[in-house]
N, C-alpha and C positions, 0 to 999 in steps of 0.2 A: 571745130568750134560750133555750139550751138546758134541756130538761127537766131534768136532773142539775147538782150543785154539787160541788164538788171540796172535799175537804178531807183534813190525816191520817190516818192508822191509827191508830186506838185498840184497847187489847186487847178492848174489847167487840164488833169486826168479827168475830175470829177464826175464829168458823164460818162463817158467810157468805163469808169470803177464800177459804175451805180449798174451800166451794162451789163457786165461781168460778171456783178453779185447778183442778178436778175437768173444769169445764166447757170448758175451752180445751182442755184438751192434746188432743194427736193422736195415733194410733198408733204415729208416730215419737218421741213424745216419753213414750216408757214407763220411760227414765231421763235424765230431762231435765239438765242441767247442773248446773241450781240446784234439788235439792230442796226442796219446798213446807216441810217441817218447819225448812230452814235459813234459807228466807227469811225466816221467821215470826219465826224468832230474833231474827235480823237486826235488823228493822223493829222486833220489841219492845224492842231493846238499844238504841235509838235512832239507826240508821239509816235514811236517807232514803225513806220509801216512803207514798204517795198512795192517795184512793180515789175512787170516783164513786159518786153514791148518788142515789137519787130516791126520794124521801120517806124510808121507813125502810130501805130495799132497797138492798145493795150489789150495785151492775153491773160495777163494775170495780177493777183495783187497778193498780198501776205502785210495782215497787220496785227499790232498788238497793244497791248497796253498795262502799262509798267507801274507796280504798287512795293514799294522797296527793293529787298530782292529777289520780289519773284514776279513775272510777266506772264500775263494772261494772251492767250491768241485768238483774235477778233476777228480776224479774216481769214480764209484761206480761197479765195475764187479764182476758176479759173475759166479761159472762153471756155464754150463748147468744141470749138474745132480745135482746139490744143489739148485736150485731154492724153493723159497716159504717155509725155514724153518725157515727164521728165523736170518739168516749168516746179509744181509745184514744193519737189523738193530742194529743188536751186531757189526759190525764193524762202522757204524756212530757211536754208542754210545762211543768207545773206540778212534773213532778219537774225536769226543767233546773233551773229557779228556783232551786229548793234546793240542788241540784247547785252550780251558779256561787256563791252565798252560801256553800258552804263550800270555795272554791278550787280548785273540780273545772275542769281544762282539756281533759280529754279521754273521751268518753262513751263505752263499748265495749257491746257487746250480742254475743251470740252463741246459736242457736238456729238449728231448720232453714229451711227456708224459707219452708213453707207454714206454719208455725208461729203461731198468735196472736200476733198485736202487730207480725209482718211489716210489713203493710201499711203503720201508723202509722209503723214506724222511716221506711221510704222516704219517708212523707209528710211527716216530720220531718227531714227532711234529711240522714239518716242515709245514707252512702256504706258501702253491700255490701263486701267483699273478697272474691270467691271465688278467688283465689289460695292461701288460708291455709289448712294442715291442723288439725284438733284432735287433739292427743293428751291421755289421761286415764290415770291407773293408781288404783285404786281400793284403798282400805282396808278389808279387808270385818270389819276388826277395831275396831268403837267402843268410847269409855270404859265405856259398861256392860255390853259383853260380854267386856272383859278380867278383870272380874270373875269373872264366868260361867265364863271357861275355869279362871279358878284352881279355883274351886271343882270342876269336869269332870276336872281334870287337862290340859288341851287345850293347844296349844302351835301358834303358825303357822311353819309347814316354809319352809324355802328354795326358792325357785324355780328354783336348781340340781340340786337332787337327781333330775330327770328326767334332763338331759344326763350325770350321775354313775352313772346305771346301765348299767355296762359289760354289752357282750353284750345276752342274753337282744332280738336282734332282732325275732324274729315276735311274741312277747307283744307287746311296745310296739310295734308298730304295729297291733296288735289294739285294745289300750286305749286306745293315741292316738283312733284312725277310731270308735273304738264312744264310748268315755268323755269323754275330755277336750275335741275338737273340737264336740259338739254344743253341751257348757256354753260354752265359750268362745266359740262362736259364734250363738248363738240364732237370731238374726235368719236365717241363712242358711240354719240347720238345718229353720226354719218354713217359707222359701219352697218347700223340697224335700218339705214334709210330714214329717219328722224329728224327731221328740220327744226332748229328753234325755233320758238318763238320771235314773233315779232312785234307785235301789237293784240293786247289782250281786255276785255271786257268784266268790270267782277261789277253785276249787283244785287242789291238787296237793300233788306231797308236802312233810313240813315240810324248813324253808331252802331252797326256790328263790327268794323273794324278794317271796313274797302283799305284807309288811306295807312293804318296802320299795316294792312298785310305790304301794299306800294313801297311801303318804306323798311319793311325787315326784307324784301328781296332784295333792294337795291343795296342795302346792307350786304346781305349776301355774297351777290357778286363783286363786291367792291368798284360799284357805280354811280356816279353823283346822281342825287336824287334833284330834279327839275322839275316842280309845279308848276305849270300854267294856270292861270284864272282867269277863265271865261270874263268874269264883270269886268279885271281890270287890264283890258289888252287893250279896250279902247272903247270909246263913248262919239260918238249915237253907233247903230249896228251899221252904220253901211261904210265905215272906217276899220270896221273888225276885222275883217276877211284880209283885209291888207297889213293892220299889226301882226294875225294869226302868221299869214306867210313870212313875215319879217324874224318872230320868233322861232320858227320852225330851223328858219337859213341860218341864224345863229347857234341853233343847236346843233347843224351838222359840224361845226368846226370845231366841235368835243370830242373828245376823243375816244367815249365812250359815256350812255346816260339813259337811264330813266329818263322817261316825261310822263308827269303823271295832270291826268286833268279829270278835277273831280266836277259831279254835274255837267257831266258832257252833256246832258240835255237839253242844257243852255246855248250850246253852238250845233247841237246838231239834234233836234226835236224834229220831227212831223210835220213835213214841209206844207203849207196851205197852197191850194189852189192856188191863186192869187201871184202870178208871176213879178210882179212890182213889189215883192212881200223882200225888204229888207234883210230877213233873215235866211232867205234861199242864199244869197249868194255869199254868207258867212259858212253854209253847211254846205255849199257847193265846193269851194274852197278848200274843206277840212278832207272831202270825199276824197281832191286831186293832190293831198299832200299826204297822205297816208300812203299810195302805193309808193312815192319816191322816197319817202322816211323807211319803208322796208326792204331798201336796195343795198343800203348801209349794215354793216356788222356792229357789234358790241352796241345796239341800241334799240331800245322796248318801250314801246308808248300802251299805257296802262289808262285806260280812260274806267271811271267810277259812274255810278247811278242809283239812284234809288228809287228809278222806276226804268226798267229796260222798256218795257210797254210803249210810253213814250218818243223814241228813237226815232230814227228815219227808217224807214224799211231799208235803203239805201245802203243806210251804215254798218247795217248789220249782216251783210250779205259776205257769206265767203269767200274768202279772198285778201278781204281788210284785215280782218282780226280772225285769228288762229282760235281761238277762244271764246265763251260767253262762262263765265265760273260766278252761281250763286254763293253770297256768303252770307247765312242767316244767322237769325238769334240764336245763341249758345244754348244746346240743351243744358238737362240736370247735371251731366258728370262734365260741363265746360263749366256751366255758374260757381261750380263746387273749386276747378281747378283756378277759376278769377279773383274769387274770394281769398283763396289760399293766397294768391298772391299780394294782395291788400290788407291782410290781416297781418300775416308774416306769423311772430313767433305768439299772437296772441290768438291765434285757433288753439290752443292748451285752456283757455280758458270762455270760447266762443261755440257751440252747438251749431256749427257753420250748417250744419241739414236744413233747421228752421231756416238760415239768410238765402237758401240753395230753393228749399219750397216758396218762401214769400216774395222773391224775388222773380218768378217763373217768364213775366210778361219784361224785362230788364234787358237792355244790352248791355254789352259789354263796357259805356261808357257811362252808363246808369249806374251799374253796379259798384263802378269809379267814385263818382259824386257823394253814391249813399255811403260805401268804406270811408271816403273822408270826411263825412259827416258824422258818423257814428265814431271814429277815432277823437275829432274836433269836440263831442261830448264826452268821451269821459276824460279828457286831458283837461278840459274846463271844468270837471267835478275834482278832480284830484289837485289843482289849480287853489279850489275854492277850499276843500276840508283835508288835503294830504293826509292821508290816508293808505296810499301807497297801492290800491287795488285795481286790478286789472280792468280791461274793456269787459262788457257784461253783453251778454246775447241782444238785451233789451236793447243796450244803448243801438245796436245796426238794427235791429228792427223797427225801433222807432224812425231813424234814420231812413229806411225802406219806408216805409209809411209814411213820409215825409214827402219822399219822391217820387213823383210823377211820371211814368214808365214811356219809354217812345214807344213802345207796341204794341196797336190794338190787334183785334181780332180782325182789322177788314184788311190793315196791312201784311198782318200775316197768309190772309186769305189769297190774297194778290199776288202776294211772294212766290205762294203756292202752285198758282195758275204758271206764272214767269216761269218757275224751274223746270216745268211738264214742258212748258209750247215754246221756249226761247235757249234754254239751256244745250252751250255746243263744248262739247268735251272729247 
């Protein structure tokens, strides 16, 4: 007789299981298919799932989960000190059991190879397919942290809004290769010695497009996007530092997110002399919540600026932020690809070079304004005489002439300075 007896799960195993499942996984299995918290569901909601015990001591568990007639295998863990006797295939055998009595005709498993419970599938009769690929797309938004974001204000972004940012080539592939590729790729980033990102810096001057790149990554990764705002955490500043921490605590119990805060200069500027200075202990604050915001996984705090100059020396010191990444005005072949995008099918009838020349000094939000401006004009001339004729070069030029460019020549000078003496890539 073997030493162990096989019986169900009862919810009085549940540390012991959680034990167990601790004890099997491998380091391939750092987001295994079935997580342990869903299996546990599972098996408590009365789903099929097994355990092996000797005396008071759980060694093992086998669980599953049943979708007409075919049953998926959620579990297979076993201790450590039990391995290779035997446990695991006597609990698939006894989950089967169950399996067949409730009309299961087909057993499915999927796990890596070396994985616990391997050995037992094979010795249970279980036929491999390594023909078959897995695909997964993950939610990284649960039912309790949709609450969480209402309360944040937080919202999850499209994962179009990357391929939707016209132009502005060298940024995005700055942010692709630094930012997004590490998260999206762990695994690969670690065999290279590659750490993600954790908290990143992008400035430059205001409307080139900071809070729109913040929000096509978190896009991206399929990460709620979470804007903090400096003015409305809280009124007078010596209340700030304490909404700041209160905010912060909330965010950790998401389960993954952006936090993006634009005008960090507002809480963390160039601290005065002046030790009674209200504003030190709002930037004091932000200094001691950064490195424990970067002890957490699946999460990236994105602070904006449109003057890095300004900053604390403090805040910019290595260690905080993995990065400082200028995003400037869109040269001639970004303005060209902006246009295009705002124009759509009436560059057939628009000399989009003149709106690409005239437009030189323009952000990208500029550019915005003056396209809807100059579309707003000829839909009110066709409007007035139907006539049926397309948008005319004139009508965005006028439009451009109309509008009032964010970028002088002192900001661009500035800019210039910042991406020489501040730029960390």
């Amino acid at each position: 007789m073997p030493p162990w007896r096989l019986r169900d799960f009862h919810d009085d195993d549940l540390d012991q299981a959680i034990c167990v499942w601790d004890q099997s996984r491998t380091i391939d299995e750092s987001h295994p298919v079935f997580g342990v918290s869903e299996v546990i569901s599972a098996a408590r909601s009365g789903q099929p799932a097994v355990v092996a015990v000797i005396g008071d001591d759980l060694v093992g568990m086998a669980a599953a989960q049943v979708q007409g007639e075919r049953a998926w295998i959620s579990m297979v863990a076993l201790s450590s000190h039990w391995r290779n006797r035997g446990i695991g295939s006597a609990l698939l055998g006894e989950l089967e059991v169950r399996l067949r009595t409730m009309g299961v005709r087909r057993i499915s498993a999927l796990l890596p190879a070396d994985a616990t419970g391997a050995a037992a599938l094979h010795n249970s009769g279980f036929s491999e397919r390594s023909e078959l690929s897995y695909f997964e797309k993950v939610d990284h938004v649960g039912p309790a942290d949709a609450g969480l974001l209402a309360i944040l204000g937080g919202q999850v972004m499209p994962a179009g809004l990357w391929q939707a940012m016209a132009g502005m080539e060298s940024e995005k592939r700055i942010i692709e290769q630094r930012i997004v590729l590490p998260l999206v790729e762990p695994s690969t980033a670690a065999q290279y010695g590659v750490s993600p990102p954790k908290a990143v810096i992008l400035f430059g001057p205001p409307g080139t497009g900071k809070t729109s790149f913040a929000k096509a990554v978190a896009g991206r990764l399929g990460w709620p996007f979470v804007e903090l705002f400096p003015s409305r955490l809280a009124a007078p500043d010596v209340a700030m530092a304490s909404a700041l921490r209160e905010a912060f605590a909330t965010l950790m119990e998401l389960e993954a997110a952006l936090v993006f805060i634009d005008e960090v200069e507002e809480i963390a500027g160039c601290r005065s002399g002046v030790p009674s200075d209200p504003s030190h202990g709002v930037t004091n604050e932000l200094l001691k919540l950064i490195p424990a915001f970067r002890q957490h996984d699946d999460r990236l705090l994105v602070c904006a600026t449109n003057s890095v100059r300004s900053l604390d020396s403090a805040f910019l010191r290595p260690g905080r932020f993995d990065y400082i990444i200028p995003v400037g005005p869109p040269d001639s072949t970004a303005r060209a690809a902006i246009w295009g995008r705002y124009l759509g099918s009436m560059t057939e009838s628009v000399e989009v070079h003149k709106l690409v020349e005239a437009s030189e000094m323009f952000t990208p939000a500029d550019i915005e304004f003056a396209a809807r401006k100059g579309a707003q004009s000829a839909f009110e001339r066709e409007i007035e005489f139907r006539r049926g004729e397309p948008a005319h070069t004139d009508d965005y030029l006028s439009a451009i002439a109309d509008t009032r460019p964010t970028l002088t020549a002192d900001m661009l000078a500035e800019f210039s300075e910042d991406i020489a003496l501040r730029t960390r890539l």
